[in-house]
N, C-alpha and C positions, 0 to 999 in steps of 0.2 A: 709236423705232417701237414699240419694246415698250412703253414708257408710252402711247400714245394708245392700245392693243388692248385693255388693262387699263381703260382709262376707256370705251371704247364698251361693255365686257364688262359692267361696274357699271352703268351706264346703261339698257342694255336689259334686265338682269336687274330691278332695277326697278320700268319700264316694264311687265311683263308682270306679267299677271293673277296667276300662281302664287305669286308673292313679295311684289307691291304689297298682296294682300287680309288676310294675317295680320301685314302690320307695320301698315298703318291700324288693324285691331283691335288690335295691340297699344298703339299710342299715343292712341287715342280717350277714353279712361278716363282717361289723365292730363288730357289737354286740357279735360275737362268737370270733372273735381272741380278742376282746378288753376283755372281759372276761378272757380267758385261758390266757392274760400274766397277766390281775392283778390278779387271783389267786393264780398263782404261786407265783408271790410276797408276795401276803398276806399271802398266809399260809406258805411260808418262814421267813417272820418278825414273824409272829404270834408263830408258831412250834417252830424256832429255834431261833429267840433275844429275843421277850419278855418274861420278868422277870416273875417267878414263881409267883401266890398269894399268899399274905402271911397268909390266912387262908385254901383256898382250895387247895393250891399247883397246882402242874399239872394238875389238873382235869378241871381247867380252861378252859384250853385250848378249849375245847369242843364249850366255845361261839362263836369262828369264825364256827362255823357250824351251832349251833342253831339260835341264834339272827338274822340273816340276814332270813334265812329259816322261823323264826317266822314272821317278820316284815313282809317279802312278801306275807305269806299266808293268814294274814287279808287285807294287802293293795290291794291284787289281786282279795279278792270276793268283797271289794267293788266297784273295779272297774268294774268288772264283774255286779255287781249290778249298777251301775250308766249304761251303757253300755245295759243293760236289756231296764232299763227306759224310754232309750233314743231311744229304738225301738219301746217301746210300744207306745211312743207318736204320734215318724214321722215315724216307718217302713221304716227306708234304713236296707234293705238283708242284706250287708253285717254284720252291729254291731253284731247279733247274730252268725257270724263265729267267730265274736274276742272273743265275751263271753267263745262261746264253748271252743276257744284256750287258754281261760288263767281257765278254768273249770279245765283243764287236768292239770297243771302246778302248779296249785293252791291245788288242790287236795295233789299231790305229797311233794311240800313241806310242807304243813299243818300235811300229815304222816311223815316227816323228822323232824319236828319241834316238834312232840310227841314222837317220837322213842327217838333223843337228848338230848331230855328234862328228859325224864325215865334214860339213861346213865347217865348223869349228876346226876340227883338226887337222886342216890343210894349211892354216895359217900357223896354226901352233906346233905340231909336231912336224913337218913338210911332208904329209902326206894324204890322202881322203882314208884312207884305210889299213889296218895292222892287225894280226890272226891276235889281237893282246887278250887274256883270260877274261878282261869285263867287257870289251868288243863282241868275241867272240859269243858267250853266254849269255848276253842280248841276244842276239842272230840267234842264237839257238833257242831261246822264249818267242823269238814271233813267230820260230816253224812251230813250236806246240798252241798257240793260239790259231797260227793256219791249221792247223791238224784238227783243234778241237770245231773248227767253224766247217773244216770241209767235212771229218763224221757227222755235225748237226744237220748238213743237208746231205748226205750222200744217205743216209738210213732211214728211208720211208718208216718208218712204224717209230712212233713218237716214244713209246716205252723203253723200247728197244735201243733208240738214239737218246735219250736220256740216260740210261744205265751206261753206254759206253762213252759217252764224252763225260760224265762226271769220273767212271774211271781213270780217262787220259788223262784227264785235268789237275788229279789226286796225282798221277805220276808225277807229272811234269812241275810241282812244287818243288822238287829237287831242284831243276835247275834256276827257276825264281830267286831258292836260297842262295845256289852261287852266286847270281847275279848280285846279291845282297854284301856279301861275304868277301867277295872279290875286292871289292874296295876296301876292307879292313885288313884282310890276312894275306894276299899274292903282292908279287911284287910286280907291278903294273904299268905302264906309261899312260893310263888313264892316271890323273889324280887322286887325290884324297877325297872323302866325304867333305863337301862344304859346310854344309848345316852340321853335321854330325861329329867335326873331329875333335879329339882330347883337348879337354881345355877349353870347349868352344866352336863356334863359330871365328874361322879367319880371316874374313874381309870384316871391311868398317859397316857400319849402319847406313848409312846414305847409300852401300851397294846391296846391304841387306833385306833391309825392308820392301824394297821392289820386291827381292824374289820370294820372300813369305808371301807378298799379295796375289802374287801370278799362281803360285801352291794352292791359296784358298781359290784364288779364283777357277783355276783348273779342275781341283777337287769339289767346286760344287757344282758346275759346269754339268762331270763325270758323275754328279751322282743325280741331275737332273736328266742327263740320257737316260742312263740306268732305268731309271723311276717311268721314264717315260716308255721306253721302250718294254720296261716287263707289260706294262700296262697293255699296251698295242697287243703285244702277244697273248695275251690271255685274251683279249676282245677277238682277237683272227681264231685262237684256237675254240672261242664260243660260237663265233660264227658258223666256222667248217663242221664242228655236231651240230648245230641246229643243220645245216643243208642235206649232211648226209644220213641225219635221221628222216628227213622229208619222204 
């Protein structure tokens, strides 16, 4: 009994404004300069030593941009969905700033992840675009991140728009899972999992280790927005009660 008092005590300390705002700014600083040197890296091993494919040639290249950018922007609505859930059960205020901050971020790369994906696939498949089940099911996760960002401003009353973008968000994990799924189970003109497939990884390491570094480097990038932007928002949403209690 004594162990679960100690985990709800950590938990909701946390949770609240007073402790969550000076440890975001403490880890923020890493997350952004830890990024910008391993990108540099990566996309120096990536750009300039790994070896050409020997079907696509240089047009390769393009996966330290896409693959990381794809990976985050289903990993970031479900969190955003799990995050949701996790308001609507216990209502700690804060979770729906972080939802909001990985909305914005998740959005963004889920449209970088289609845009690279069309680049890519005009040289590779002859064409920018195909209705294909993992195509398709992206395009359908960035309209539930539009959906969830235009309910956060379209509903004046902050409770009110919190309660319903954490429900849309909670839906829309369905298709997050396709997007997941797609790549294992349909039969697809997207590829296979790179990182992920039976057996392994199938490219060599000289083309591998770039894109783990662009992954970390993206994923801390994405979680220094995050950090940074719930922070903003809880500062703007302290500001606007102090003014209109004035």
């Amino acid at each position: 009994m004594a162990v679960s008092t100690k985990k709800v005590s950590w938990y909701k300390k946390y949770a609240s404004y007073k402790y969550y705002i000076p440890l975001a700014n403490a880890i923020i600083p890493y997350c952004f300069w830890g990024s910008l040197i391993i990108v540099i890296i990566g996309l120096a091993l990536g750009l300039g030593f790994a070896p050409a494919d020997y079907q696509q040639g240089n047009s390769f290249r393009i996966i330290y941009i896409h693959v990381p950018a794809a990976m985050l922007s289903t990993s970031l609505y479900m969190a955003m969905a799990v995050t949701s859930l996790c308001f609507l059960v216990w209502k700690v205020k804060l979770l729906p700033l972080v939802a909001r901050s990985m909305a914005t971020v998740g959005a963004v790369l889920t449209l970088v992840s289609l845009f690279t994906g069309a680049v890519w696939g005009a040289p590779t498949w002859g064409t920018w675009w195909v209705w294909d089940i993992r195509l398709t099911s992206q395009l359908l996760l960035l309209f539930f991140y539009i959906g969830y960002i235009a309910f956060d401003h379209a509903i004046e009353d902050r409770q009110t728009a919190d309660i319903f973008t954490s429900i849309l968000a909670v839906i829309g994990i369905a298709v997050a899972l396709l997007v997941k799924l797609s790549v294992y189970f349909f039969n697809s003109l997207h590829q296979k999992s790179t990182l992920f497939a039976s057996g392994g990884p199938k490219i060599p390491m000289d083309m591998l280790l770039p894109l783990i570094l662009m992954i970390v480097a993206y994923s801390l990038f994405t979680s220094g927005y995050i950090l940074k932007k719930s922070v903003n928002l809880i500062n703007r949403d302290r500001v606007m009660k102090h003014y209109l209690n004035q």
